[in-house]
C-alpha positions, 0 to 999 in steps of 0.5 A: 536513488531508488525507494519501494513501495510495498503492500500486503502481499508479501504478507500473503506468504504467511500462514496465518496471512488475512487479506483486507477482504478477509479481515473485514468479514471477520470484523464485521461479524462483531457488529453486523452478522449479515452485512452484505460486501458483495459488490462494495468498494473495502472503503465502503465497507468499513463507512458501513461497519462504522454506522452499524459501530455506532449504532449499536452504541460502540465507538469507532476507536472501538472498531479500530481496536478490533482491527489491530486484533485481528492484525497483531499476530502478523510477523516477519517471514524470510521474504521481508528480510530479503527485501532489506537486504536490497539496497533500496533508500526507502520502503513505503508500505501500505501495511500496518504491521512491523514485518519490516520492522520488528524490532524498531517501534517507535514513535514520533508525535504524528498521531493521526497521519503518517506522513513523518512516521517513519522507522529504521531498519537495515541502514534504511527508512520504513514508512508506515504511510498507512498507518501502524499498529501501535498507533491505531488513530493513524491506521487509514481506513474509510473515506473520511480519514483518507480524503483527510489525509490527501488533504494534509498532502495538498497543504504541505506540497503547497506549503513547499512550493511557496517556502524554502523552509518547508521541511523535506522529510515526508515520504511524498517527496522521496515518492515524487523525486526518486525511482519508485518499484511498486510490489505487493500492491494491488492498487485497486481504485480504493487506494485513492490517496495513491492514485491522486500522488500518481495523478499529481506526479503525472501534472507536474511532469507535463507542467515541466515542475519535477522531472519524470523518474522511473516508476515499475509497477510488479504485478503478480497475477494468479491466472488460475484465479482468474476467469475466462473474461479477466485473463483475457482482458489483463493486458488489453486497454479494457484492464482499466488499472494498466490503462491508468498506469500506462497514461502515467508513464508507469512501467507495469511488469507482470509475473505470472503464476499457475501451474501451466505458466511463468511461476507455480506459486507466490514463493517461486515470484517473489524469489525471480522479483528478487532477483530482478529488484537486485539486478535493477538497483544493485 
């Protein structure tokens, strides 16, 4: 059984697309016109947006709301269908909009966590892991609400562990027993609940607990965005990220684009990722 994670980078090929950086700005000019996120971490960030909310007398479902405001025009494009058609078990995304699923808003009495929510599309299960737009206090976003989360995490595999009546309808066992391709997702070291599964996944392997699945990180790398010292670094152990997955056993293979190299565009990669997702599971 194979499942996909999948982050906003499929959403990139929208016009009217926003990054987690671009949004961010734009929030924080409705509460700080001079915040300054150069060099910050995007957890920071919003930490800091939350003070400056609650300073200036606003509360952070406040912040929140201006958040999904910013996300709401986000829709379906041709990539997202073609991804359902694929036949994976399950997609995990890390996006909070209904690009997989726009027509299948649903909920399912989980407000603060995404660990159950789940919605169905094309004969398989969407798992907003990060939380949704129409449910705004589960959209994951500072330190507080991730660590939280990890921590509902580490109480419900410990609960499995020691129960035979633990339920087995959270997205962290299909993510922990099953094949895994990992597409649109930066995975930067912001992503701490993930980093913390794959470090989990990693010990309970070694420790002959779960048996080791096949785990493939895509990544599309634009060398044109790139400097001189970042191209050259991609793929040495000095790339701190591929340094990490490899110690985890987790295959990384790259696409290039550019205009001098593998792919001239976004499009051009995700139509050759297509067609190698279909020809690994189909």
């Amino acid at each position: 059984m194979a499942n996909l994670l999948i982050g906003n980078g499929i959403n990139l090929l929208n016009d009217e697309s926003k990054n987690w950086e671009k949004l961010l700005q734009q929030v924080s000019i409705q509460f700080d016109k001079n915040l300054n996120m150069e060099g910050k971490s995007n957890l920071h960030v919003y930490e800091e947006l939350y003070t400056k909310a609650l300073h200036s007398g606003k509360d952070e479902d406040t912040l929140r709301i201006k958040i999904v405001e910013q996300l709401s025009d986000t829709r379906q494009n041709f990539y997202h269908k073609k991804i359902l058609n694929l036949p994976f078990s399950n997609i995990f995304t890390t996006n909070y909009d209904y690009g997989f699923t726009p027509n299948q808003q649903q909920k399912n009495g989980e407000i603060g966590y995404s660990l159950r929510r789940f919605q169905y599309a094309n004969n398989k299960k969407v798992w907003h892991i990060h939380g949704e737009l129409n449910a705004p206090n589960s959209i994951m976003l500072g330190y507080d609400h991730y660590m939280r989360s990890i921590g509902k995490m580490q109480g419900y595999l410990k609960i499995k562990k020691t129960s035979l009546k633990a339920p087995n309808e959270f997205w962290v066992d299909k993510f922990l027993e099953d094949d895994l391709y990992i597409l649109g997702l930066g995975l930067d070291f912001n992503e701490i609940d993930l980093w913390w599964l794959l470090a989990y996944r990693n010990r309970k392997i070694l420790e002959g607990k779960i048996k080791r699945t096949s785990f493939v990180y895509i990544d599309i790398i634009d060398i044109d965005k790139l400097d001189e010292k970042a191209r050259d670094s991609i793929n040495t152990p000095y790339n701190p990220k591929k340094s990490m997955l490899d110690a985890y056993k987790v295959e990384v293979n790259p696409f290039y684009i550019g205009h001098s190299h593998q792919y001239k565009n976004y499009s051009e990669a995700y139509d050759a990722i297509i067609e190698y997702l279909a020809s690994k599971i189909g």
